[in-house]
N, C-alpha and C positions, 0 to 999 in steps of 0.2 A: 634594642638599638642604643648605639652609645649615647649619648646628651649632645656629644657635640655634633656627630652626626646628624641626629635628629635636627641642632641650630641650622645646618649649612641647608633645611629645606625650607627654611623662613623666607618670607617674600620679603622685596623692598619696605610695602606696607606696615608688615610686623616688626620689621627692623626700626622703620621710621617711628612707628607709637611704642614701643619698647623703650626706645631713646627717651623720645617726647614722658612717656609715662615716667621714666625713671629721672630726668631732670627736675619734673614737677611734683617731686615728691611723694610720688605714687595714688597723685590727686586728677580721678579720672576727668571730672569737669574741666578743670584746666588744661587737662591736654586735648579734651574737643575742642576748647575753646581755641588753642593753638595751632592744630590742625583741619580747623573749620571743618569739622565733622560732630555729627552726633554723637550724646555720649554713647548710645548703644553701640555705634559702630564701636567704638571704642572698647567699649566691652567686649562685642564680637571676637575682636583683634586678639585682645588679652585672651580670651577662652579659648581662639585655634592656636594661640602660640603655647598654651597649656598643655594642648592635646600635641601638639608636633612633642615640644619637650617632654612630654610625660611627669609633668611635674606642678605642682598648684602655687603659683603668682602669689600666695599666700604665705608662700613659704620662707623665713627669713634667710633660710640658706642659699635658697632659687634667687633670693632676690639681689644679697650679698654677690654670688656668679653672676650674675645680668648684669651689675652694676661696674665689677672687675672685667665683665668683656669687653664691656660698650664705654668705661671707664673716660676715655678719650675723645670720644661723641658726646657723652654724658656734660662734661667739664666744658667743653667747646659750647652746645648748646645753651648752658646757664649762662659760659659769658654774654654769649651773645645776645639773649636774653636783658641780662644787666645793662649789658652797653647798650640797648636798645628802646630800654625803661618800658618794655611789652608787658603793658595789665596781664595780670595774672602770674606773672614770673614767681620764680623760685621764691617761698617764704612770703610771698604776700597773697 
């Protein structure tokens, strides 16, 4: 299956922690924290979106594409973050 294809069967939720994950620097604690969830959930998340993608979350390339698609959710979310001064944001 293509990769993008495989994206379009991502739920809401993997989209939202993929965001959340890649604004926070790839720091799973902080995005439970900002998704008031467990980190295991969070984990869970990251590991079915591995399996939809076919691809390991570990990977700098995988990470680079996630970053360029959600690129503009990514940016948005740090702002708002910032303007918001939400413990745990970006770099703190």
């Amino acid at each position: 299956m293509l990769k993008f294809e495989a994206s379009m069967h991502l739920n809401n939720d993997h989209i939202e922690t993929l965001v959340v994950y890649l604004a926070h620097d790839q720091d799973v604690g902080r995005t439970a924290r900002y998704l008031h969830v467990h980190a295991n959930t969070v984990r869970y998340r990251l590991h079915k979106c591995e399996e939809i993608l076919e691809t390991s979350l570990h990977a700098a390339a995988t990470i680079t594409n996630l970053y360029l698609a959600f690129q503009d959710d990514v940016l948005a979310l740090q702002d708002h973050i910032a303007a918001a001064g939400i413990a745990g944001g970006p770099g703190r």
